[in-house]
TIRO-991045 format. One record per residue (C-alpha): residue in three letters; y, x, z; residue number from 0. Coordinates in steps of 0.05 Angstrom, whole numbers, plus 5000, padded with zeros to 4 digits. Layout:
// TIRO-991045
NODE  residu    c2    c1    c3  num
NODE     ALA     Y     X     Z  NUM
...
***
This chain:
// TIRO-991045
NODE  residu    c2    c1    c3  num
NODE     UNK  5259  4726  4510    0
NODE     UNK  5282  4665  4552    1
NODE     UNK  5288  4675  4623    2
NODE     UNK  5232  4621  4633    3
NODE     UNK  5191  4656  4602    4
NODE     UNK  5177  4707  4664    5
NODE     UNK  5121  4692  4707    6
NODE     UNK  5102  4704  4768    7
NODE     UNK  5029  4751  4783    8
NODE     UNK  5005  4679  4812    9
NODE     UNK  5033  4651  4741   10
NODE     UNK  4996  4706  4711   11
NODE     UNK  4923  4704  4737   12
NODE     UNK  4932  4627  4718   13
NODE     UNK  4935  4648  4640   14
NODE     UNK  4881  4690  4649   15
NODE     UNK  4814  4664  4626   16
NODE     UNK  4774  4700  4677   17
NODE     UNK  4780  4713  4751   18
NODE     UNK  4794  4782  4785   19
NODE     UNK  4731  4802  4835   20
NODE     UNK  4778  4808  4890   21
NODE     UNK  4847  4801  4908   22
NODE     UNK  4893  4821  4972   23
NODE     UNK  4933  4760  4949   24
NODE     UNK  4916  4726  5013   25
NODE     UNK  4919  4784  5065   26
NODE     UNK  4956  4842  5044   27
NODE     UNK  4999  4874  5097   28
NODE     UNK  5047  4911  5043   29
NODE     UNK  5088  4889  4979   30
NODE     UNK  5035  4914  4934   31
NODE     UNK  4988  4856  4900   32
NODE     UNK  4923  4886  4889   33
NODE     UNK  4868  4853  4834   34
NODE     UNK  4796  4885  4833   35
NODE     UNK  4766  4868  4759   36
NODE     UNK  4693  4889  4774   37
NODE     UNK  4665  4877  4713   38
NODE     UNK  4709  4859  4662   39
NODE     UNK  4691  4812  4614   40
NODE     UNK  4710  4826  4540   41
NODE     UNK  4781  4821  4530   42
NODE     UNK  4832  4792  4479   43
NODE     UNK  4897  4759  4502   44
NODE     UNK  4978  4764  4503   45
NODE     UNK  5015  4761  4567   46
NODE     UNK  5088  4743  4575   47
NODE     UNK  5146  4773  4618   48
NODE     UNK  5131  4787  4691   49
NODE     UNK  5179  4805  4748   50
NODE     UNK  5120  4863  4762   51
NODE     UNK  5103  4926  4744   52
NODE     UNK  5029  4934  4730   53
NODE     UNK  4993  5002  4743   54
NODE     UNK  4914  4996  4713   55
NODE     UNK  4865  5049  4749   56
NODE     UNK  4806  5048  4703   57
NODE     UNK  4751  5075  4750   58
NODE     UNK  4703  5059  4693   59
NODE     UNK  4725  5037  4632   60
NODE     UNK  4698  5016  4566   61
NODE     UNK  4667  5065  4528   62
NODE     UNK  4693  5027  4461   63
NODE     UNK  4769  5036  4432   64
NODE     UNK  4824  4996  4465   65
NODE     UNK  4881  4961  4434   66
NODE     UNK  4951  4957  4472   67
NODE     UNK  5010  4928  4448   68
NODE     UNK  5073  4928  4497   69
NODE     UNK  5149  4924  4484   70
NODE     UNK  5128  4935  4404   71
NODE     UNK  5093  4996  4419   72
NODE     UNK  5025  5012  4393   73
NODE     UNK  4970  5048  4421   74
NODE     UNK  4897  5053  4401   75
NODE     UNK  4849  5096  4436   76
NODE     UNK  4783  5118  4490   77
NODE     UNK  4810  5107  4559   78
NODE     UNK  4773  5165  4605   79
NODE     UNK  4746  5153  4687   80
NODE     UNK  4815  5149  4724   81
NODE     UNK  4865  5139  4660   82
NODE     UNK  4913  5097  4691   83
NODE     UNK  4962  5051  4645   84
NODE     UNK  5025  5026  4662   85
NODE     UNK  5060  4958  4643   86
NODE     UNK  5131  4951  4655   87
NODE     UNK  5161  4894  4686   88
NODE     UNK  5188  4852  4628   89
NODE     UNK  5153  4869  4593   90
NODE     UNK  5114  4824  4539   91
NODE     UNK  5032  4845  4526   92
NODE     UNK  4976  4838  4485   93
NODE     UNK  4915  4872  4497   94
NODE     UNK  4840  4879  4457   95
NODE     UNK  4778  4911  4494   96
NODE     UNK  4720  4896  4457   97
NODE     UNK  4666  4916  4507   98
NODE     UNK  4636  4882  4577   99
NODE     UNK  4624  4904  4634  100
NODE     UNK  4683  4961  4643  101
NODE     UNK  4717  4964  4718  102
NODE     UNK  4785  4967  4729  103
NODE     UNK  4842  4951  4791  104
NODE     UNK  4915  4933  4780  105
NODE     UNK  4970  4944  4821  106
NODE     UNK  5027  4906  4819  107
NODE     UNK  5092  4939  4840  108
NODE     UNK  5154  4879  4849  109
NODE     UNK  5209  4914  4812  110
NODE     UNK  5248  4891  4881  111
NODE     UNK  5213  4941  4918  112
NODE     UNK  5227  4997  4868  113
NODE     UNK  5293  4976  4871  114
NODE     UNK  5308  4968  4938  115
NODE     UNK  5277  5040  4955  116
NODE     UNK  5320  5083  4905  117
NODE     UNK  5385  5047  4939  118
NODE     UNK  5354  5052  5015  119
NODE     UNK  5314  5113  5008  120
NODE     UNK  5347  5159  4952  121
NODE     UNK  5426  5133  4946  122
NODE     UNK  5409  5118  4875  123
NODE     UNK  5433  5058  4838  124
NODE     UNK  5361  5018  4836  125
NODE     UNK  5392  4973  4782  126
NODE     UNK  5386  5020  4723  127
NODE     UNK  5309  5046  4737  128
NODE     UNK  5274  5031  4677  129
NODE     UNK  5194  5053  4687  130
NODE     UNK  5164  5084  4633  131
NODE     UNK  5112  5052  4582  132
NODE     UNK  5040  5089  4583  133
NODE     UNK  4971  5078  4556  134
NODE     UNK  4921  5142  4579  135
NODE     UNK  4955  5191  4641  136
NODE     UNK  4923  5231  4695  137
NODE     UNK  4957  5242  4765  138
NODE     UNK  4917  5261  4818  139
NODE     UNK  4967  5240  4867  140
NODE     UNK  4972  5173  4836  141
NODE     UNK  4895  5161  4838  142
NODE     UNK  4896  5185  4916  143
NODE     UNK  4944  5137  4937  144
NODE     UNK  4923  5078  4889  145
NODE     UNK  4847  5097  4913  146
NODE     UNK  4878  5095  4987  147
NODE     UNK  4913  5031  4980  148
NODE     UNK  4853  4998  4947  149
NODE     UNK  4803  5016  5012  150
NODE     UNK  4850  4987  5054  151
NODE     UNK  4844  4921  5011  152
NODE     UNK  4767  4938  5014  153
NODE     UNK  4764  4943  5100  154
NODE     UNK  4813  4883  5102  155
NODE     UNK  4872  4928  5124  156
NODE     UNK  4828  4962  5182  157
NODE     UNK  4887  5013  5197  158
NODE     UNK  4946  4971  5200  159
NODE     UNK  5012  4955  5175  160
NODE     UNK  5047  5018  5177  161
NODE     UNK  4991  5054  5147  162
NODE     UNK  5006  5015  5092  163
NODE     UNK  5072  5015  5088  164
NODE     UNK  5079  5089  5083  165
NODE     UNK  5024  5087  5020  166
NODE     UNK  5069  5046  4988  167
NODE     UNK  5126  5078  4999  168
NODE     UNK  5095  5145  4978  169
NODE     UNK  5061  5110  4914  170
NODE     UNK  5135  5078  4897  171
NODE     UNK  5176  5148  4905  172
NODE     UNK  5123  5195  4865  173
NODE     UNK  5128  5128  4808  174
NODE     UNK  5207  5134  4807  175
NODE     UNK  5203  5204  4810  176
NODE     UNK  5158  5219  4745  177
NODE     UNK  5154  5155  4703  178
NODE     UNK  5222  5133  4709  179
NODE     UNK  5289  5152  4682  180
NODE     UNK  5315  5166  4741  181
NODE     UNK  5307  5231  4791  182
NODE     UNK  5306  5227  4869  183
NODE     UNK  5349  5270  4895  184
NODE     UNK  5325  5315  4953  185
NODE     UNK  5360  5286  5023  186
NODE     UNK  5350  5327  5088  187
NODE     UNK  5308  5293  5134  188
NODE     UNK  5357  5266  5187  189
NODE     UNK  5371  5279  5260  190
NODE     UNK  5341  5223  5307  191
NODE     UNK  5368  5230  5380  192
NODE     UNK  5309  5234  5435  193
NODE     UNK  5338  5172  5458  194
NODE     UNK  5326  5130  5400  195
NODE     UNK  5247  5162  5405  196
NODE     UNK  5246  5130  5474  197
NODE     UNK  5263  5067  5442  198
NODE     UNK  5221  5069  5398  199
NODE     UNK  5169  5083  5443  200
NODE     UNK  5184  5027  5493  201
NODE     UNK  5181  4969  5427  202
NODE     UNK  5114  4991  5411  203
NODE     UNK  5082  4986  5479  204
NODE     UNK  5118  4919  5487  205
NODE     UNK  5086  4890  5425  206
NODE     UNK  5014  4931  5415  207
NODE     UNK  4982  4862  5410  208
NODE     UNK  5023  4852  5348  209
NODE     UNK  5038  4879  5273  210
NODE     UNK  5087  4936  5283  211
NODE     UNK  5116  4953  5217  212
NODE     UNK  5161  5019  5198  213
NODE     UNK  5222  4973  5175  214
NODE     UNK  5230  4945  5246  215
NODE     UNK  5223  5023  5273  216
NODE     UNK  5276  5042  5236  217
NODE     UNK  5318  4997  5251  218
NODE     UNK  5315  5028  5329  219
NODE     UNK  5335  5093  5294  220
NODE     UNK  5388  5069  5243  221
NODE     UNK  5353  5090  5187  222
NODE     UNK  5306  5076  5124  223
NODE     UNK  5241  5071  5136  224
NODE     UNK  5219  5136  5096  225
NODE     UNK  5275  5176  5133  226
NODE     UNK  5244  5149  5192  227
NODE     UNK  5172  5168  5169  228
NODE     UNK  5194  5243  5160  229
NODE     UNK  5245  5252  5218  230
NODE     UNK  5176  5232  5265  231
NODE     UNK  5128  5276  5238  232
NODE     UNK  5168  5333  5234  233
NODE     UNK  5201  5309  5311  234
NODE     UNK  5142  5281  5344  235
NODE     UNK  5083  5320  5303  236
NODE     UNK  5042  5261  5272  237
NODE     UNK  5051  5204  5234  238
NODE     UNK  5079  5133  5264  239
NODE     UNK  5016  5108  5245  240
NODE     UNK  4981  5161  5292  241
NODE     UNK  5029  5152  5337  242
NODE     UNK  5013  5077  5352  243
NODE     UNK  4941  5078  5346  244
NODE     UNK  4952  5133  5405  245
NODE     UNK  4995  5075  5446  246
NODE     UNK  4943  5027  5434  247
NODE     UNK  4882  5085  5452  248
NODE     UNK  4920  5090  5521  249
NODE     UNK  4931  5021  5546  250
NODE     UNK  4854  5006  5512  251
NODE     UNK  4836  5059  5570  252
NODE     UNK  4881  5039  5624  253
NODE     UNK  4854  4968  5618  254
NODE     UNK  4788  4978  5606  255
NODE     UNK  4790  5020  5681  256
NODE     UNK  4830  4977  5713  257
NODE     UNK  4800  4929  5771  258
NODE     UNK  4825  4868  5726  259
NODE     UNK  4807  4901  5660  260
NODE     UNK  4733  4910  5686  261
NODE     UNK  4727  4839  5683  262
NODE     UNK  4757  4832  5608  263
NODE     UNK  4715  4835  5548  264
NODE     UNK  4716  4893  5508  265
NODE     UNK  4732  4852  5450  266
NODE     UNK  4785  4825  5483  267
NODE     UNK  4817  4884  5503  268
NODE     UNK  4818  4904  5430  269
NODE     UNK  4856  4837  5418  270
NODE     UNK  4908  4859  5468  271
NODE     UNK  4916  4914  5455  272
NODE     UNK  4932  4905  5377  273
NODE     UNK  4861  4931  5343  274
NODE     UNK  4833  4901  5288  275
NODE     UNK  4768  4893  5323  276
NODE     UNK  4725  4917  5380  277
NODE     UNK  4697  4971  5335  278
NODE     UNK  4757  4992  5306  279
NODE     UNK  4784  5004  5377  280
NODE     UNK  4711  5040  5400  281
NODE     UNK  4721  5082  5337  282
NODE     UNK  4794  5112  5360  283
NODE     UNK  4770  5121  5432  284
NODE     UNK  4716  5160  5410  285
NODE     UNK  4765  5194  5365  286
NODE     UNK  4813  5216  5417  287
NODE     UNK  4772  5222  5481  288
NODE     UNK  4702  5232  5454  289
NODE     UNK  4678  5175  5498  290
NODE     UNK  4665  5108  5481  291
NODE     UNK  4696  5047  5514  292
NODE     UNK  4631  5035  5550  293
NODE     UNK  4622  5106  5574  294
NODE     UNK  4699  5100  5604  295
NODE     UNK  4692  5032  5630  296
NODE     UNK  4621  5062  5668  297
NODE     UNK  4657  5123  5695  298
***
């Protein structure tokens, strides 16, 4: 097929005679495009080349026989809750689903990012990954982290950039790993002098107010960011993610019982201090002190 031909998931939804119920197309912190399809209308149409993969959850599918052509494959059959599909990037598609009102969400995986992580992450020449074709699989690990990834979309990314971040990367390595021709190989989790941690540590105090992602925390370290991600838990004993929200939990407290905090709106505070909003910040106070931001500031 001409190169021309390839579209873009924007290029996509525009052949597509009906609209997704909601997309992170507009706010997503991560590489992963995300479209809800809550119902589904009937479907019949053919869908060029894209430069994405596409991984279909079907939370509630049709109850009715689908038809799925892809690549000249054929496959005819009763999707079950939680069958997820896959659609390879390239890949040209026709489907038939005879039935309304099904549910479904897509995830859609730039072959860049699988790419880029089997050369970052693994060693692993990224340019010869070619992702399997399927119609009807179970993976409980793929529905946690594709359920995961699709609450965040759902709370408007409520826990942050890195949080998402290391779903991705997690979703992207267990995809490469089983539905792939390729096999990660397993890499000891590297050294990460204390001095590089106190690096770290001083960048995210210095920008709380802002999105702190795990590709500019490696970078302090000299490493990829799912080395990075594993070197800290297993150094440090929680996450990055937990890690920050901690940073942010202590200058939220300092401020908020400081002479010239006392003055500040809470909500303001929460600004600063790089929550998503005043509740989220009340909600990790409470989490890790068992007071709330009212009860501290009144003390």
């Amino acid at each position: 097929m001409k190169k021309d031909r390839i579209i873009s998931p924007k290029g996509r939804l525009e052949l597509i005679p009906f609209s997704p119920t909601k997309t992170n197309y507009t706010q997503s912190s991560g590489k992963i495009l995300i479209e809800e399809y809550s119902p589904l209308p009937r479907v019949e149409l053919t869908l060029p080349e894209m430069d994405h993969h596409v991984l279909i959850l079907n939370n509630h599918p049709p109850s009715t026989e689908v038809l799925y052509n892809c690549s000249g494959e054929r496959y005819r059959g009763i999707w079950q809750d939680n069958d997820f599909a896959l659609v390879p990037a390239f890949s040209e598609n026709e489907w038939v689903i005879d039935e309304e009102n099904s549910t479904c969400i897509h995830f859609l995986i730039p072959t860049t990012e699988l790419t880029l992580f089997a050369e970052e992450e693994a060693e692993v020449n990224g340019g010869n990954i070619e992702m399997d074709l399927f119609f009807n699989r179970q993976d409980e690990v793929l529905k946690s982290l594709s359920t995961l990834l699709y609450h965040e979309m759902q709370q408007s990314y409520y826990h942050g950039t890195t949080y998402v971040e290391s779903l991705e990367k997690a979703l992207i390595s267990h995809l490469i790993q089983h539905y792939t021709n390729t096999s990660l190989p397993s890499t000891a989790t590297p050294d990460i002098p204390s001095s590089r941690y106190s690096r770290v540590t001083e960048y995210i105090d210095a920008h709380l107010g802002q999105k702190i992602t795990l590709t500019e925390l490696a970078a302090l370290c000299h490493c990829t960011p799912h080395h990075f991600s594993r070197a800290f838990k297993r150094d440090m004993g929680v996450t990055p993610h937990r890690f920050i929200i901690r940073r942010r939990v202590n200058a939220a407290i300092k401020l908020i019982r400081s002479q010239g905090g006392r003055g500040l709106p809470l909500s303001a505070i929460a600004d600063l201090c790089g929550f998503t909003d005043q509740s989220h910040m009340t909600r990790h106070i409470k989490q890790e002190t068992g007071a709330t931001p009212m009860e501290i500031r009144r003390s």
